[in-house]
C-alpha positions as CSV (number, residue, x, y, z in Angstrom):
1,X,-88.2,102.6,12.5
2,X,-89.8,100.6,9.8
3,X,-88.9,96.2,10.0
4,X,-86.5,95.4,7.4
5,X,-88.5,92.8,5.2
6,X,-86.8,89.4,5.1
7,X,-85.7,88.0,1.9
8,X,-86.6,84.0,1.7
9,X,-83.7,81.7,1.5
10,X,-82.6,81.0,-2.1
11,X,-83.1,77.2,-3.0
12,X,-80.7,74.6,-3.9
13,X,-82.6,74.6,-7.2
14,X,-83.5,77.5,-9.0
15,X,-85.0,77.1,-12.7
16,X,-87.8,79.7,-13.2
17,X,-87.9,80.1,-16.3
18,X,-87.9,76.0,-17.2
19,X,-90.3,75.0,-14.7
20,X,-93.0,77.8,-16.0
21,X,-92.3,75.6,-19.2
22,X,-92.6,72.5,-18.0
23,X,-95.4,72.9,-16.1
24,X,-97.1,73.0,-19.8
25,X,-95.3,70.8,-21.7
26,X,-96.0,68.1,-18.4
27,X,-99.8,68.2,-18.8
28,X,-99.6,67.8,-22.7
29,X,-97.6,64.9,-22.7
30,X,-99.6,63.3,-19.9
31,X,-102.4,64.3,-22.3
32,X,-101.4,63.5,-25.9
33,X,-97.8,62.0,-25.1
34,X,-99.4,58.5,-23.1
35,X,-97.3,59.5,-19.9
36,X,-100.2,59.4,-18.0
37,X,-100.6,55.6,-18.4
38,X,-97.0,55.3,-17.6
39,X,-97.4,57.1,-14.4
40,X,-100.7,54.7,-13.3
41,X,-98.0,52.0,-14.4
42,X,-95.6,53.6,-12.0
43,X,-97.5,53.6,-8.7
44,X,-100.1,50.4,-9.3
45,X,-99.4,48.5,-6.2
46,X,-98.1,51.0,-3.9
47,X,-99.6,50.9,-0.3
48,X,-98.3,52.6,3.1
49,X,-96.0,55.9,3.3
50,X,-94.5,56.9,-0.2
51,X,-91.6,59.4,-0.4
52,X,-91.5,61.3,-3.9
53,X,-88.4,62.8,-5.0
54,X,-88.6,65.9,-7.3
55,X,-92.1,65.9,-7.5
56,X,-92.4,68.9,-10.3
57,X,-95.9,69.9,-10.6
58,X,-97.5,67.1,-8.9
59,X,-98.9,65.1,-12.1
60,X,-98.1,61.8,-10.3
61,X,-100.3,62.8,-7.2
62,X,-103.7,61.8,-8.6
63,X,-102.3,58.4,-10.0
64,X,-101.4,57.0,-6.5
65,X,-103.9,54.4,-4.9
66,X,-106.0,54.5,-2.4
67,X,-104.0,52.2,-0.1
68,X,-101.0,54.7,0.0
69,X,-101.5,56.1,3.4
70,X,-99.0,59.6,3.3
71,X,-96.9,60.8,0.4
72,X,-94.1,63.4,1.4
73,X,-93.3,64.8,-1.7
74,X,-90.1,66.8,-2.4
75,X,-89.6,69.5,-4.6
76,X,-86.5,72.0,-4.6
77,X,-87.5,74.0,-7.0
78,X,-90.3,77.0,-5.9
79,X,-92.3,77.6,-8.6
80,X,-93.0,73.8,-9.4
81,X,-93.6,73.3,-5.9
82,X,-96.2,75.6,-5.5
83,X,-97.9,73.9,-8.2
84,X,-97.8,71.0,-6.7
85,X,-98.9,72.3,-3.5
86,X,-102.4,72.8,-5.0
87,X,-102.3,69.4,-6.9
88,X,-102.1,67.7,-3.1
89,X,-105.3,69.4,-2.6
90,X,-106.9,68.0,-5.0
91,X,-105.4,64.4,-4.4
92,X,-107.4,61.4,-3.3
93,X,-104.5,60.6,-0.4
94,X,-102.8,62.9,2.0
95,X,-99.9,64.6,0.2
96,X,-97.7,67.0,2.1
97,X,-95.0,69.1,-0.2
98,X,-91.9,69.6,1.3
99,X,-88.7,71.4,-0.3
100,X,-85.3,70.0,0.2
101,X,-82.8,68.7,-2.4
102,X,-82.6,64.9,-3.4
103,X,-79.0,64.7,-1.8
104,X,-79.8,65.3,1.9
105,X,-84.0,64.3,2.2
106,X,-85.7,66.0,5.4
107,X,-87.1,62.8,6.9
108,X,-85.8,60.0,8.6
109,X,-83.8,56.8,8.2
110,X,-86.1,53.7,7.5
111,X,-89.5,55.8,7.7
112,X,-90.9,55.2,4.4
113,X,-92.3,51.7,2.3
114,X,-91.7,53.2,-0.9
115,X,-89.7,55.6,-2.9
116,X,-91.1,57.1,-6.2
117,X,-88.1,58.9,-8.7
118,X,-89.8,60.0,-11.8
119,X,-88.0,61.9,-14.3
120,X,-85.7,63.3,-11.6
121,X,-82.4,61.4,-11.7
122,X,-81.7,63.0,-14.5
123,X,-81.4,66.4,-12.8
124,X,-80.4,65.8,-9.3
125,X,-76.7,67.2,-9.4
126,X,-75.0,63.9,-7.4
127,X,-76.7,61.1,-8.0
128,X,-74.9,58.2,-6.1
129,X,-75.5,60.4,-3.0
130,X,-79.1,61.0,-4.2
131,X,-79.5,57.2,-4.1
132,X,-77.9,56.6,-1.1
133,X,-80.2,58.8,0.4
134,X,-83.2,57.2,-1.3
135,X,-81.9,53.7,0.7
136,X,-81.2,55.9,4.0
137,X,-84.9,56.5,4.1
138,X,-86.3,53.5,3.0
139,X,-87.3,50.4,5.2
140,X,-85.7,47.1,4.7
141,X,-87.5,45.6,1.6
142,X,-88.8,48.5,0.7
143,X,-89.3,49.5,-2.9
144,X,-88.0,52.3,-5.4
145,X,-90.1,52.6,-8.4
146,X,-88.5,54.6,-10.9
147,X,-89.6,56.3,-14.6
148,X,-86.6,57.8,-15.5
149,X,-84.8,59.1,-19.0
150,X,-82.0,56.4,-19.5
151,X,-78.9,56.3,-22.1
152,X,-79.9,55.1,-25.4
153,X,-79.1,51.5,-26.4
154,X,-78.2,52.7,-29.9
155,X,-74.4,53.9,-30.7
156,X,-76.2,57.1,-32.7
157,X,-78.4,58.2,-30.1
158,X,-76.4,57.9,-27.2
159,X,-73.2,59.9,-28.9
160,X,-75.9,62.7,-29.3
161,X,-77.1,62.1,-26.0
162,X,-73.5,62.3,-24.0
163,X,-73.0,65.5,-27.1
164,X,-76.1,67.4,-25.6
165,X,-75.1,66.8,-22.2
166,X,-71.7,68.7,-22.7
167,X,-73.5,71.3,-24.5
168,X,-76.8,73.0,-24.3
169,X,-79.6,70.8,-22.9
170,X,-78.5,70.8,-19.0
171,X,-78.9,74.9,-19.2
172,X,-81.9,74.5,-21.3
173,X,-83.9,71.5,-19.7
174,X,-83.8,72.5,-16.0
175,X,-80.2,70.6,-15.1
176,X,-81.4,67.4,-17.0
177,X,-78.7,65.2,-18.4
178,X,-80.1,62.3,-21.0
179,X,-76.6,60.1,-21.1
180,X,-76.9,59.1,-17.2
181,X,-77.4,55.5,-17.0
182,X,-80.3,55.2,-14.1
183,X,-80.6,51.3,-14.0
184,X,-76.9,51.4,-13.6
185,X,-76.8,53.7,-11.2
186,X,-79.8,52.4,-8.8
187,X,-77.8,48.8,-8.7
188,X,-74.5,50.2,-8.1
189,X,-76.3,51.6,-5.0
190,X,-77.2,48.9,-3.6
191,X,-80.5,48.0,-4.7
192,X,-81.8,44.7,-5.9
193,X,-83.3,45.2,-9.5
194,X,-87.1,43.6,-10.1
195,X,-89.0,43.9,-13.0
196,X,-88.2,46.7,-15.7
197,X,-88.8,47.7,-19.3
198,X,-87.3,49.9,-21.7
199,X,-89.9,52.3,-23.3
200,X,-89.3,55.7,-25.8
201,X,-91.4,58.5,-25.3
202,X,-92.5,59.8,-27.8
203,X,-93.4,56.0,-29.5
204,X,-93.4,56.9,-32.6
205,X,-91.6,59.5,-35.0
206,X,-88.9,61.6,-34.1
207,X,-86.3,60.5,-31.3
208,X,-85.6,63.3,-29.3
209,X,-82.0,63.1,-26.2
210,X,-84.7,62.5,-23.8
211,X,-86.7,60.0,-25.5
212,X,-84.8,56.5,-24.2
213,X,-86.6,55.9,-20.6
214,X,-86.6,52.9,-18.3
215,X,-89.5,52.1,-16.0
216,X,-89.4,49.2,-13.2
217,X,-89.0,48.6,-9.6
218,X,-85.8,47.7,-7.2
219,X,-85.6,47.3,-3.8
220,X,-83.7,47.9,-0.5
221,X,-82.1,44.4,0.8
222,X,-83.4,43.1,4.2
223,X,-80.3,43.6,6.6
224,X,-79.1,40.0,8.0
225,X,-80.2,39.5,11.3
């Protein structure tokens, strides 16, 4: 009697046919788009273990410094994960891909000195929970550094923005929605705000839903003694 084969468990996320096309259109604008220098921007300073929430294909892996002692990076969705798997390979510090969704991490409480969310709170499908999770696993003063697609400050933009969201963009862009306030969001949490700056990507020329993006750091409150 011949085994039945096993199918593997179907994960919470499930874009094949966007993360083949952003595993592309990832490299070129790191390449051409000056994302790259926003990544080393990012992670300068981080030392210790790093958590990275939807880490996609793993761009931000070679950008981390050398005092970063672990980074357990999660990735829900399979074909961007493997990817990534072979980027940790090639990464100066000891990356370990994990899958798991952003609303119930696979680590502990308090095990981490630093949380990375780049371009993923956008996507993830409850983001308060999301968060709160971020600040489960964080120690006490520890930071979130986040490089995230924000709502535009501009009435124009931003009715596009909440427009696209309703429409097309969420089934074409992998779940992404471009009118989410992150800063917002991250303080209503429960984080303290640092430093931050608004940025649009690209610079110049056309302004696309997903252009508006806010970069900085906040961090988790030290619990009175």
């Amino acid at each position: 009697m011949q085994p039945r084969s096993r199918k593997l468990p179907r994960d919470p996320v499930h874009h094949p046919v966007f993360a083949r096309f952003y595993a592309r259109l990832s490299v070129t604008a790191d390449l051409k788009g000056g994302v790259a220098a926003y990544r080393e921007e990012l992670l300068a300073g981080l030392s210790g273990r790093v958590i990275e929430i939807g880490a996609g294909n793993g761009l931000n892996f070679a950008h981390h410094p050398g005092a970063v002692s672990e980074v357990v990076a999660l990735e829900p969705e399979r074909s961007l994960r493997q990817i990534a798997v072979r980027a940790g390979l090639l990464a100066e510090v000891p990356v370990d891909v994990v899958p798991g969704a952003a609303e119930a991490l696979p680590v502990k409480s308090e095990a981490f000195d630093a949380a990375v969310a780049s371009l993923v709170l956008c996507t993830v499908r409850n983001l308060p929970k999301a968060l709160a999770e971020i600040m489960r696993v964080l120690r006490p003063g520890g930071e979130l550094r986040f490089f995230e697609h924000g709502l535009a400050p501009g009435r124009a933009l931003a009715a596009a923005q909440r427009t696209a969201d309703r429409t097309v963009w969420p089934l074409l862009f992998g779940g992404c929605h471009t009118a989410r306030d992150p800063l917002a969001a991250i303080e209503a949490a429960g984080f303290e705000t640092g430093t931050y700056r608004r940025l649009r990507i690209p610079e110049k020329g056309l302004q696309f839903p997903s252009s508006p993006c806010v970069l900085g750091v906040a961090r988790k409150p030290f619990t009175p003694d």
